[in-house]
DRENDRENFI-565648 format. One record per residue (C-alpha): x, y, z negated; chain. Coordinates in nm, 4 decimals. Layout:
residues N
ATOM         px         py         pz   mol
ATOM          X          Y          Z     A
...
//
This chain:
residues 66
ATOM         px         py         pz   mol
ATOM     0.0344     0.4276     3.3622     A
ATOM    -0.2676     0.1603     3.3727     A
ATOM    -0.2044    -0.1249     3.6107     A
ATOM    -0.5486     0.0101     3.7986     A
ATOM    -0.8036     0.3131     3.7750     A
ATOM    -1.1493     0.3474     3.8936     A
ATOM    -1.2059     0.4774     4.1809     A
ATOM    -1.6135     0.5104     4.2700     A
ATOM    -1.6565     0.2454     4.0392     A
ATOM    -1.4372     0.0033     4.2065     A
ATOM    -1.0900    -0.0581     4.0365     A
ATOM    -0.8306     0.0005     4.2673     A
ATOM    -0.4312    -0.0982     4.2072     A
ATOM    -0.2184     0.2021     4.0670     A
ATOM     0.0486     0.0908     4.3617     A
ATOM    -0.2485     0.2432     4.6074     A
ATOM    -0.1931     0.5182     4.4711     A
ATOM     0.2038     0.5406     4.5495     A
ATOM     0.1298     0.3748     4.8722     A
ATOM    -0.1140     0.6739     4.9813     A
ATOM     0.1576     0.8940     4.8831     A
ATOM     0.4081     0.7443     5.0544     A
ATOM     0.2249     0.7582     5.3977     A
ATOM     0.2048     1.1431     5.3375     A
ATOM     0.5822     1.2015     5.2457     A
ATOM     0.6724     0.9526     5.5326     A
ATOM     0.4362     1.1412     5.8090     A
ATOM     0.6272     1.4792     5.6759     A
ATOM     0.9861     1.3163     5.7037     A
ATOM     0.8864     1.1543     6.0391     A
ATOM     0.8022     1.4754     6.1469     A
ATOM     1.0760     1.6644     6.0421     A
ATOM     1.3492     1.3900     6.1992     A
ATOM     1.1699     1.3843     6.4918     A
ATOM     1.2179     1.7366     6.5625     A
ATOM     1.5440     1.7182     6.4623     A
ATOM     1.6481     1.4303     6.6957     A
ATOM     1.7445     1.1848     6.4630     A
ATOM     1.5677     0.9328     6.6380     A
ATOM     1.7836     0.9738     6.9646     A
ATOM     2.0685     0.8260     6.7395     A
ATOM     1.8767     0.5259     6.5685     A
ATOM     1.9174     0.2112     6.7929     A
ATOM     1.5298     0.0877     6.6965     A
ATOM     1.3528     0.3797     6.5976     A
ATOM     0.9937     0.1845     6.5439     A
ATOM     1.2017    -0.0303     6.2977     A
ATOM     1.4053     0.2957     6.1546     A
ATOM     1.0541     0.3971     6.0712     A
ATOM     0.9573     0.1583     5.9143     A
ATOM     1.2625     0.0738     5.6810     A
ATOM     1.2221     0.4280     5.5827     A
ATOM     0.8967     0.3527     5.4684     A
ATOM     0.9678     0.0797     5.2580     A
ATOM     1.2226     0.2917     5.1018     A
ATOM     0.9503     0.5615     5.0213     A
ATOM     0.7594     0.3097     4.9334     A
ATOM     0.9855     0.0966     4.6754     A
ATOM     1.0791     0.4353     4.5481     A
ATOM     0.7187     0.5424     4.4766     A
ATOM     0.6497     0.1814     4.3290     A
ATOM     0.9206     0.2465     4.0434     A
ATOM     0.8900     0.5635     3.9618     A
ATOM     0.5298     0.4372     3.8731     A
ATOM     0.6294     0.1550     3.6545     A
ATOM     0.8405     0.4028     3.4635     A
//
């Protein structure tokens, strides 16, 4: 995969890309556990959140580089 695209004429970093997916997958999954009250068990959920992110996101970012 090219290391950027173009995007309305502006070149824009393929790892936009994964992060734009990741915000979708992580909204989904946040939704999901929040229904299911995992957060009541996490002892920072704000934080929880956001680790999960990271995950989705350094997930995303490798699969890309593949």
């Amino acid at each position: 995969m090219p290391r950027e695209f173009a995007l309305l004429d502006a070149l824009v970093p393929t790892l936009f890309l994964a992060f734009l997916v990741s915000i979708v997958f992580h909204t989904l999954l946040d939704r999901i556990m929040g229904r299911c009250g995992v957060y009541r068990h996490v002892w920072h959920p704000p934080l929880f959140r956001l680790s999960i992110f990271a995950c989705i996101f350094g997930t995303c970012g490798l699969l890309i580089l593949r």
